[in-house]
C-alpha angles and dihedrals in degrees: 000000000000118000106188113210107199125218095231086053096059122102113266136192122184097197090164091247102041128040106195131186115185121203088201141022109303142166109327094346106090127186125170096204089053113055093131138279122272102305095345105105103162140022112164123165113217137195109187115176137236122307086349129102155108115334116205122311133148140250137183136178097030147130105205126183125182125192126178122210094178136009125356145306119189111200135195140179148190085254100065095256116138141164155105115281105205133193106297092026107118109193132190133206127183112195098197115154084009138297135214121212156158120209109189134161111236105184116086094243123072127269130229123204151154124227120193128185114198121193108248126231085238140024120224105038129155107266120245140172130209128167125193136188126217123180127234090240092056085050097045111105101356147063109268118203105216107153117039139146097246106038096243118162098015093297125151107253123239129197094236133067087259122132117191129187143185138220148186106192124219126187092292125082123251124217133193130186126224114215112228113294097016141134145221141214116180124184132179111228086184137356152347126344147158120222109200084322100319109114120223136176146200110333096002113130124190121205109226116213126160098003119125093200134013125201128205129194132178118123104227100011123111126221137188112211125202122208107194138182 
């Protein structure tokens, strides 16, 4: 089964310097059918503008991945960690025990990004931070891991049996098999694309129960897919 999640559905707030769509239920946006799916808790899709962003503010008990599409988002943290993630940077924060951290655009053009919280395996871990890069031509085509509990392929590891790839897709289809028992979130980070023959767009999601493929197809848009247990 294929739940489709619109764009135009999702929660929005317009606060001058931050544009902001949540997927789920999120600060003061609550919707009881939208909680989240499986250990996806949050995927919100934020354009901050230039020289403007979060101050500092905590976290704990959460797995939280970043990824830019397009400008620049500086991040630091209460752990001496620091830097610039860029389009094609994927990074990862666990919060564990509790994290303190700033999240700010430093360009003078907006960014646009996607942040997504994802539920850990276990509370009251030790924090860390990791960031990756992977280029376009490594996501183009195919189905790039670039989150996963174990690391593999170069991936940044989560605290959680969560696997997420990217994609840029070209004219071919692309396919990916679900092992017995698992899930699927797809989003379109930009966009056209067909989902075993539903047809979504820019900021649409689809929630993926009881299928054993999915295929995607949309010459020139990205996706993030979500495999889920």
């Amino acid at each position: 089964m294929i739940t489709v999640r619109r764009s135009d559905e999702r929660g929005h707030a317009d606060h001058g310097w931050l544009d902001t769509h949540h997927t789920f239920s999120f600060a003061d946006y609550h919707d009881p059918d939208f909680m989240g799916f499986r250990a996806l808790r949050v995927i919100n899709e934020d354009r901050v503008a230039a020289h403007n962003g979060f101050g500092t503010h905590g976290h704990r008990d959460m797995e939280i991945v970043s990824y830019v599409l397009e400008g620049e988002l500086e991040h630091r943290d209460n752990m001496g960690n620091g830097g610039v993630i860029r389009p094609g940077e994927v990074q990862r924060m666990s919060a564990g025990t509790g994290v303190l951290h700033s999240e700010k655009n430093p360009s003078g053009e907006p960014v646009h990004f996607y942040q997504i919280w994802i539920l850990p395996q276990e509370r009251n871990i030790r924090p860390s931070y990791e960031q990756k890069s992977f280029p376009v031509a490594d996501r183009t085509g195919r189905l790039r891991l670039v989150a996963s509990p174990d690391g593999r392929d170069g991936s940044v590891t989560i605290h959680q049996d969560v696997a997420i790839y990217n994609a840029v897709l070209d004219d071919d289809a692309l396919t990916h098999t679900f092992a017995r028992d698992r899930h699927g979130w797809l989003q379109v980070a930009r966009g056209e694309v067909t989902l075993n023959g539903n047809t979504l767009r820019a900021g649409d999601g689809a929630a993926i129960s009881g299928e054993e493929s999915v295929t995607v197809r949309g010459a020139g848009a990205e996706v993030l897919l979500f495999d889920l247990n």
